[in-house]
Residue, then its C-alpha position, 0 to 999 in steps of 0.5 A: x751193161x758192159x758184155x751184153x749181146x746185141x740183139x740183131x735181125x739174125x738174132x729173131x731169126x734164130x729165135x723163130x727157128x729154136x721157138x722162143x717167142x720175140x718180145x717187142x714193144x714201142x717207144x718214143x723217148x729215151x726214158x722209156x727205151x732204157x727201162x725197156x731195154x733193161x728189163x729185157x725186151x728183144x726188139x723196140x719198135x719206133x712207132x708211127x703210133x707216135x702220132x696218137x699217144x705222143x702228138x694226140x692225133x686221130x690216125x697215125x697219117x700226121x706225123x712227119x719224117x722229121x718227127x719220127x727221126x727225133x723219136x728214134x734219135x732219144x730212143x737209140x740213146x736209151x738202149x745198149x741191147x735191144x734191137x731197135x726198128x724206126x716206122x716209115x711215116x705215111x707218104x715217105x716211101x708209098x711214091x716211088x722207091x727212090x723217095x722211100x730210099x731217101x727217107x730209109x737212109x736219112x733214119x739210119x744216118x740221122x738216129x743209129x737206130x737198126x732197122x725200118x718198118x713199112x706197111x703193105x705188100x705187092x704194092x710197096x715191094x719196089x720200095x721194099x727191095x730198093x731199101x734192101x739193096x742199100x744194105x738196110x734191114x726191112x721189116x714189114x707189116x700185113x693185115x691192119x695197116x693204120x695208114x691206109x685207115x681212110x682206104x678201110x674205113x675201119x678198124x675191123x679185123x682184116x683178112x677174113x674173107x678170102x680174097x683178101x686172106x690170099x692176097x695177105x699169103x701172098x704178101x707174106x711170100x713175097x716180103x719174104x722173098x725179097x728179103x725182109x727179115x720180118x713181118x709184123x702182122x696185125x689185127x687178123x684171124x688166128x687161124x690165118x696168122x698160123x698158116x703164115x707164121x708156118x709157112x715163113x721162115x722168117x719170124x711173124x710179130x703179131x697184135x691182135x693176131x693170137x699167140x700163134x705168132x712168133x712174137x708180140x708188139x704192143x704199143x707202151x702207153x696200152x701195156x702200162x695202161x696209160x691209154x683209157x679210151x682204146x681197148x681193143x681185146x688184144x690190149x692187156x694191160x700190164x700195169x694202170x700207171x693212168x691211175x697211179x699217176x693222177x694220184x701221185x699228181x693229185x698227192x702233189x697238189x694237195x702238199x704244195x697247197x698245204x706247204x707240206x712239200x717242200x719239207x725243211x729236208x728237202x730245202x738248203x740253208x744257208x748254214x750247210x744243213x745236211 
């Protein structure tokens, strides 16, 4: 892909300012990132969400640094384009700034990945300005943030009575203010993702937070369908590769069984037979 333009931070702040909505998807390996990079997405997101579909846990608190270094390492193999984001796992940067500076810089020297992404507002801004201030772009994340899901207790939409819908605008400032070039916001009333998404200038990527945003994410394995027992209403499904899958799988058996595969085509001999 000789002459493609990087997409960069300042790259989503353009998009934002000429009304072009970001496209951003996750990815863990880099099988995946190459295909996603060469249909075109704008971003890849390195998530935390890992922990479920990759690794199989409950939450997405599991996952080490560690971990999520050797996902974003196979992922900035995979693309030439996209602009590619690492999570900050839980208990990487809530501690101190100090600590969430560490961890920021170990991702960018250890993957060559573009960006961190850090959930939470107020309370992390010391973390938030520290990173900045090495030179690392930071995105952020409002609204539904599963690693404080044992604080929620739940995964109902967030932000929907006053109190917190004000604390979520003044999060959304605040990040703004401190430098982060985004802000994903996620699992919040449309109404509310409208008003911050215009009183920012810097771009709003939502899920499950309405089209009003400046971009979507979606986790992979939910747009390819991969995932059948999580079907929160702001997964579409762009393909059911869960299904394809287990027919090719069941396919397979059924001709090892019946010596159909390997064909004689498919075998060498020992006469060169083409």
């Amino acid at each position: 892909m000789e002459g493609v333009r990087r997409v960069t931070t300042q790259t989503l702040r353009q998009m934002k300012t000429a009304g072009t909505p970001i496209a951003m998807l996750t990815a863990y390996d880099y099988t995946m990132a190459r295909i996603l990079d060469r249909a075109g997405i704008d971003a890849i997101l390195v998530g935390d969400s890992a922990s479920n579909v990759i690794a199989g846990h409950e939450t997405t608190l599991p996952i080490t640094l560690e971990q999520m270094i050797y996902h974003a390492r196979c992922v900035v193999r995979g693309v030439t384009r996209a602009l590619v984001i690492v999570d900050l796992p839980f208990g990487t940067y809530q501690g101190n700034s100090k600590e969430a500076l560490v961890s920021s810089i170990r991702v960018m020297k250890e993957t060559g990945a573009h960006a961190i992404k850090l959930e939470g507002g107020t309370a992390v801004l010391p973390a938030v300005e520290r990173i900045l201030q090495a030179g690392i772009p930071v995105m952020g994340h409002l609204g539904l943030t599963p690693q404080s899901i044992y604080k929620f207790g739940t995964y109902k939409v967030r932000a929907q009575d006053k109190d917190e819908s004000d604390q979520l605008r003044k999060d959304a400032l605040e990040l703004e203010r401190a430098g982060c070039f985004a802000i994903v916001l996620e699992k919040i009333p449309i109404q509310l993702s409208a008003e911050v998404s215009e009183s920012l200038k810097i771009p709003t990527i939502g899920i499950g937070a309405g089209n009003v945003c400046d971009g979507q994410v979606l986790v992979i394995n939910d747009a390819l369908g991969l995932t059948t027992d999580f079907n929160p209403r702001f997964v579409r499904h762009y393909a059911k590769l869960s299904e394809l899958t287990s027919q090719a799988v069941k396919d397979y058996v059924k001709d090892v069984r019946t010596r159909d595969f390997p064909t004689a085509e498919e075998s060498y001999w020992v006469d060169g037979r083409s």
